[in-house]
N, C-alpha and C positions, 0 to 999 in steps of 0.2 A: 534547348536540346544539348547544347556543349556544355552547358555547365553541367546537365546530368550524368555525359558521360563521361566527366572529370571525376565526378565524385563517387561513383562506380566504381573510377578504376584505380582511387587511392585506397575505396573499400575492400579493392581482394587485393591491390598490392601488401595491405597488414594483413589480411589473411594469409597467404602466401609467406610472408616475413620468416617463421620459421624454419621453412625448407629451404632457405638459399643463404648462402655464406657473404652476403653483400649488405649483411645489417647487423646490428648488436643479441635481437631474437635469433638470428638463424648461426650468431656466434655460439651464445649460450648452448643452442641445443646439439650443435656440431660436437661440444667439446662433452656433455650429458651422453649423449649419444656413442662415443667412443668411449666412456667408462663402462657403459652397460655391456658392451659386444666383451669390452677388455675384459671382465670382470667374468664370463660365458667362457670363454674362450682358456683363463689362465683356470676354471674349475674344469674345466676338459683336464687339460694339461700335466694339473699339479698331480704330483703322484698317480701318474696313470701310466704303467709300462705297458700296457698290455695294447698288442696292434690291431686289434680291432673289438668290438661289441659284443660278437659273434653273432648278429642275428643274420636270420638266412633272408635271399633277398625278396622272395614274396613273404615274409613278415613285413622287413622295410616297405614293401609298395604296400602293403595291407594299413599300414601303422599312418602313411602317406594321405592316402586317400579320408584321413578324416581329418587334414588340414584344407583350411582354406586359402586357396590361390591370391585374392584381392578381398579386398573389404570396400566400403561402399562409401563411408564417412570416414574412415582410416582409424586407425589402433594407437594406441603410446606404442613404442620402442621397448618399454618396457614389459609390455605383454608380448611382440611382436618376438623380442629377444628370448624370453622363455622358451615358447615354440617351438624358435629356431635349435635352441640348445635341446631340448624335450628329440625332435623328430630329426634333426639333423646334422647336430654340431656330436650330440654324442654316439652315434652309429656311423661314424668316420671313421673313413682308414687313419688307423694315428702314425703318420711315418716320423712320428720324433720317437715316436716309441726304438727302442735299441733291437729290439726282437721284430723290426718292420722289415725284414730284409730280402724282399719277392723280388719285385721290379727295379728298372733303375727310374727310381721314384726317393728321391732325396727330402733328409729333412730341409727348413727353410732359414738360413741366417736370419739374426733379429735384427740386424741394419737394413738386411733387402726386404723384410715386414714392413718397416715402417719406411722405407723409401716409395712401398705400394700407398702406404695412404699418401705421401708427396702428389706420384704419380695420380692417385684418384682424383685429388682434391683439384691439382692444378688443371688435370682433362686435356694436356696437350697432345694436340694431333701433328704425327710426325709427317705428312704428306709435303706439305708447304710451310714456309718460313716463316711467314705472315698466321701460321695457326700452333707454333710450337717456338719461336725464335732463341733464344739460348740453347733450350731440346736437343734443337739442331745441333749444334756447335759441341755441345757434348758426348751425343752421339758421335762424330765425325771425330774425335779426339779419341774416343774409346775404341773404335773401330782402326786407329792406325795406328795404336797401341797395340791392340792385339794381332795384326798383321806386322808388327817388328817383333813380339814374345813368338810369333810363329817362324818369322826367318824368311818372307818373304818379300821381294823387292820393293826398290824405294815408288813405283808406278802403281802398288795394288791397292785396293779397295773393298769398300762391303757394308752391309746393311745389318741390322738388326732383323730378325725374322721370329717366329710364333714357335720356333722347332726345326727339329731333323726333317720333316717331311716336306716344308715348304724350300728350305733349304737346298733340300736334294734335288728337288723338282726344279729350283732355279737352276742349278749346276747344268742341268741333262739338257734345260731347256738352251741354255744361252752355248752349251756344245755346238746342240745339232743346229741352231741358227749359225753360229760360226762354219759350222760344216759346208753348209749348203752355203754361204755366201762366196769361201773361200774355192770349192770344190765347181760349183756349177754358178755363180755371181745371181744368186737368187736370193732374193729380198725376204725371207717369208713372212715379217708382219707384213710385207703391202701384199705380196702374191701370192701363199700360202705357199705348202709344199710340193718341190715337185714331182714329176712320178716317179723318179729313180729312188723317192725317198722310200719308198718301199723296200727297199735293199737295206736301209740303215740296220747297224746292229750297236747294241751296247753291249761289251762285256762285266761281268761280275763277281765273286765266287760264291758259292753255293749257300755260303754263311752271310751274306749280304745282307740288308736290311729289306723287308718287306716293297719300302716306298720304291726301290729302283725297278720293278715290275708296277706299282701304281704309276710311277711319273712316266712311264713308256706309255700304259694305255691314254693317259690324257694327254702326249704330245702327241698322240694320232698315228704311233709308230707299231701299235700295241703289244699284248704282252710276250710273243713272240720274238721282239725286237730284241730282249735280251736271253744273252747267254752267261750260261752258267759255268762257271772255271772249277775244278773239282779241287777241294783243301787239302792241303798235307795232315800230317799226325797231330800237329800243334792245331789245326781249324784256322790256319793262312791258304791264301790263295796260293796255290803249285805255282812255281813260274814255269815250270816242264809242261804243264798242262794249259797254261795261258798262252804261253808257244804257240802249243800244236795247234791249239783253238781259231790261232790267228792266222796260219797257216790254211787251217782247213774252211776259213771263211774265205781270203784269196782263191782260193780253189775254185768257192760255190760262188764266186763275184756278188762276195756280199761285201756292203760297206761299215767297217767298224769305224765308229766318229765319237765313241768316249766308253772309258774303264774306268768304273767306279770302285777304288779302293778304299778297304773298310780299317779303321781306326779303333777297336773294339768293337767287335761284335757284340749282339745283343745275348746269345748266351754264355762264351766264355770269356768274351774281351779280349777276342786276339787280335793281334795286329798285324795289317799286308807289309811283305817286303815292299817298302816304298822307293827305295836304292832303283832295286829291278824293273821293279812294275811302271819309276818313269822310264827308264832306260828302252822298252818295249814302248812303251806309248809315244817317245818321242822319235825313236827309229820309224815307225808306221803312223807318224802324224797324228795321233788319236788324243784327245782334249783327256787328262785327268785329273779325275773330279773323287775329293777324300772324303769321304766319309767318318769325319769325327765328332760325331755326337756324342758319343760316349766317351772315347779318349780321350778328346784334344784338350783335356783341363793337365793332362801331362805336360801340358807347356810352363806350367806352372810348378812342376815337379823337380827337388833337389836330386832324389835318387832314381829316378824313374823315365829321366826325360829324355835320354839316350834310346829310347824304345820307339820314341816315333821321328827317331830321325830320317832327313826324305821328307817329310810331310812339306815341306818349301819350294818341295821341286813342282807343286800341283798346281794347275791351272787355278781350281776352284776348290773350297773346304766347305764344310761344313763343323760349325759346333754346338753345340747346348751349352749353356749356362743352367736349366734346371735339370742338371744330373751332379756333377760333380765340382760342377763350381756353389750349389748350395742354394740357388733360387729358384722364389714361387715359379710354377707356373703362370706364363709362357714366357722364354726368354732363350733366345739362339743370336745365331750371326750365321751369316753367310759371305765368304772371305772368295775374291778374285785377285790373281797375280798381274793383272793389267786392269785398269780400272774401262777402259775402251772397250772391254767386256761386255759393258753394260748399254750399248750403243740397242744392243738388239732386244730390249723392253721398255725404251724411252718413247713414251708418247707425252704430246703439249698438249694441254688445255687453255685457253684464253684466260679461263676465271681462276685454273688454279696453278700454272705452272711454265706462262709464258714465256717463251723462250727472251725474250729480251730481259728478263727478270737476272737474270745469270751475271750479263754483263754490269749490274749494278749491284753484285754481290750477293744477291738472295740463294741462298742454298735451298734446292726444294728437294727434298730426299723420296719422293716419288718415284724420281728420275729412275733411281737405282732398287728398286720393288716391284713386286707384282700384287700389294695391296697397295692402296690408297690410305684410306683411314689407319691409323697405328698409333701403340702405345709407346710412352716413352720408357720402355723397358730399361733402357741401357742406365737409368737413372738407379737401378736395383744394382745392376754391378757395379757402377763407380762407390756407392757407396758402401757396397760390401768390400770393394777391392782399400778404400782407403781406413773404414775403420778394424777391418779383420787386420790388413798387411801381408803380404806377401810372403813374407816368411811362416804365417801362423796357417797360409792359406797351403803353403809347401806339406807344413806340417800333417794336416788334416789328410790330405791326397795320401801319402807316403806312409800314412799308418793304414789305412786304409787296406794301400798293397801288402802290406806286411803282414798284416793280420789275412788277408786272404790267402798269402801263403805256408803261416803258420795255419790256417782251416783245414785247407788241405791237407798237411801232411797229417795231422791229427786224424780225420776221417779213414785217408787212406792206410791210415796203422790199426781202426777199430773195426774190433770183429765184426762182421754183418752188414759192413757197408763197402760200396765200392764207388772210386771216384773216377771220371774221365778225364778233368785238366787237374794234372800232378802239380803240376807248376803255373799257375795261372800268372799269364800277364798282366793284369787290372785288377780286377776286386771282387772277380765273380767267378763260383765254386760247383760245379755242374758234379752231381752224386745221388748214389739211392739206398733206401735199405734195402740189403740185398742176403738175407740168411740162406746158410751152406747149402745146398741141394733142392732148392724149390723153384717149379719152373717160371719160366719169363713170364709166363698169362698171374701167377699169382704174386709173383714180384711189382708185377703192374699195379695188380689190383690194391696191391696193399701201399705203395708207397698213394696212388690217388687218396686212399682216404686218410690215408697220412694227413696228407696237407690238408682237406679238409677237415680233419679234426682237430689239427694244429690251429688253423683260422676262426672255426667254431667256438673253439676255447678261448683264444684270441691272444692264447701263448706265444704262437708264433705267425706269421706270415711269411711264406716261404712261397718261391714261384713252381711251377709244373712243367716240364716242356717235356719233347720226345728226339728221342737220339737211334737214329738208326732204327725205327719202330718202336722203340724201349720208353717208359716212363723213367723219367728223372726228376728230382727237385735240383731246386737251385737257391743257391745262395747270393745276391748281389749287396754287397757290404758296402754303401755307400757312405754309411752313420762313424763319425768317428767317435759316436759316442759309446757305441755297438764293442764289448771286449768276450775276450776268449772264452771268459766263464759265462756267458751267455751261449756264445754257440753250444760250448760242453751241457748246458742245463738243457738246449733244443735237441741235443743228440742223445741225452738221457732218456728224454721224453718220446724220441721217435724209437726207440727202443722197448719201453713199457706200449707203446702205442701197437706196434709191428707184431710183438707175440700176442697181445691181446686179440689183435683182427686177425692173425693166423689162428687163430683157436679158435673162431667164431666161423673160420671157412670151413676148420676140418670135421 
């Protein structure tokens, strides 16, 4: 009986050989294997400006539906990869395209590409030390590199995170625990919260990020919790207005325990008075927490970096690494000015993060997370940060703005259009076509199909939003490959575009 089930299991161990990286077969086909995908991937690529396909997306799910999900005996790679390219790889948004310029959806540096297969291949899990051991160490190096390019003190701390949203959601969370600890000596992972926590409020401004009303509902505070600060002319939080706000919550004995200040808004990229807004936050005790997913790669900025000064004074930040620092998706940080912050999401496990484990050097970066399992992300920015360099990476940032502010004034000099930020701060350009004497309903109507006709074609990719009721597009220039006779060739085109669908309405 033993021998047969020896001989068994040497028979599927060579079966198996292929698909694992721990024999000579599963070497061979590793390296086959990344020529086929490479080979898909650079026929995407090569000579393809154009930012998308343009199919609509019940073609895509139509076109979808006659792939199959698994196979039973399994496929070569090389049929698999067809497929892939056939139904997938080419009906992609192409944001390397220079005309991708909607969201703040970045193209991807080709060190932080191939740092992802590093990342795939190796599988370290960043929870425990014992499952990532170097990982660690270089996480925890990039993370207090970026808390000195930020300016804050020699005690602060921070993790790698999946984005802005988880990010945010740490900030607010480890706030209103500090709140409540400091305010009523209440524990709330062991005790939950207590009922005064009902008063809690967060401040914001109007232009804030979506996530600081999600992260209220799921710290049980809900959406209520936050208030909204009303923006000056620029689309900054008022400090006149964040005053009175604070003022008129004293009044109604409500408890303001964190103001999340924004570091580039998601449509114009403005930035909070950060000088002021700690100076308010630290007269009334109130934890503040930045919001620079979008900005904070200005710490990196030779001309531009005086724009988020202040950002040092904050309790907690936030940043992305895939917006303007130029990586795949997902890859953020989340930055604390005391690292004892993190006091109030530390749980021990026996098997994975025992406390005695500390005393004999083991870094478990658990500790400081509200995931467990994680990638080693941070391995994408070390190595975009050392083969791009810091100067080339100034560079890319700094054109960026420059070109956002020559867009602007370009737009706001041509006839039939009108722009909202004259002067953008960052690299995003909020404007519509707007021809002389027609009213707002068909102004609307025409810039929406603007942009989808612009997407259809797949000329352009351009984002939609609404300002004050109004249709707008937007321009987020995150591409430094992206130049001025490109936007001019997008503004040509919403032009032939504009009186065409005007003449089909009247």
């Amino acid at each position: 009986m033993i021998e047969m089930i020896t001989k068994t299991k040497t028979k599927t161990d060579f079966a198996y050989s292929p698909l694992f990286l721990n024999n000579e077969e599963g070497f061979n086909n590793y390296s086959q294997s990344l020529k086929i995908i490479e080979k898909k991937l650079t026929n995407f690529l090569k000579g393809n400006n154009l930012a998308y396909s343009g199919k609509k997306p019940n073609e895509i799910e139509a076109r979808l539906n006659e792939v199959t999900l698994a196979s039973l005996k399994g496929e070569t790679m090389e049929a698999v990869a067809a497929e892939l390219a056939e139904f997938v790889i080419n009906d992609s948004i192409n944001v390397h395209s220079p005309t991708c310029i909607g969201h703040l959806h970045c193209p991807t540096l080709i060190p932080a590409v191939a740092a992802e297969m590093i990342i795939g291949t190796l599988n370290q899990s960043m929870d425990s030390w014992d499952q990532s051991s170097t990982a660690t160490f270089v996480e925890e190096h990039l993370i207090d590199w970026l808390c000195s390019q930020v300016g804050l003190p020699e005690q602060a701390d921070g993790i790698f995170t999946s984005g802005g949203t988880q990010s945010n959601y740490m900030g607010l969370l480890l706030a209103r625990d500090a709140y409540c600890k400091r305010y009523w000596d209440v524990d709330v992972q062991q005790h939950g919260l207590p009922v005064e926590a009902k008063k809690l409020r967060i401040l914001c401004s109007e232009a804030a990020h979506f996530t600081v009303r999600k992260s209220a509902a799921q710290l049980g505070l809900g959406e209520q919790a936050v208030i909204t600060v009303k923006t000056d002319s620029n689309h900054r939080m008022s400090m006149g207005e964040l005053n009175n706000e604070l003022l008129l919550l004293e009044e109604q004995g409500l408890l303001p325990f964190a103001i999340v200040a924004t570091c580039g808004t998601t449509d114009f990229g403005s930035i909070d008075p950060f000088h002021e807004v700690s100076l308010a936050a630290r007269k009334n005790g109130i934890w503040l927490h930045v919001d620079a997913a979008y900005g904070g790669a200005m710490i990196l900025s030779k001309d531009y970096k005086e724009l988020i000064s202040g950002i040092e004074l904050a309790d907690s930040i936030t940043v992305d690494f895939h917006k303007l620092f130029y990586q795949p998706i997902s890859c953020g940080a989340f930055l604390v000015s005391d690292t004892n912050s993190f006091q109030f999401i530390q749980h021990h496990a026996d098997y994975l993060n025992p406390q005695e484990d500390e005393a004999e050097g083991m870094v478990h970066l658990v500790n400081k997370s509200v995931q467990t399992t994680r990638r080693f992300d941070a391995l994408k920015l070390w190595m975009s940060l050392k083969v791009v360099g810091l100067d080339t990476f100034a560079e890319m940032i700094d054109y960026t703005c420059h070109l956002a502010r020559e867009v602007a004034v370009k737009i706001d000099q041509a006839e039939g259009f009108s722009v909202l930020n004259k002067g953008p701060e960052l690299n995003a350009v909020v404007f519509r076509y707007n021809p002389e004497g027609e009213s707002d309903q068909l102004v609307n109507q025409l810039n929406k199909q603007i942009q989808q006709e612009l997407l259809k074609s797949g000329r352009a990719f351009l984002a939609k939003t609404r300002f004050d009721g109004q249709v707008y597009l937007k321009m987020t220039l995150l591409n430094p490959m992206t130049r001025l006779e490109h936007i001019e060739g997008i503004l040509d085109e919403i032009r032939v575009l504009g009186e065409m669908f005007k003449m089909m309405e009247e």
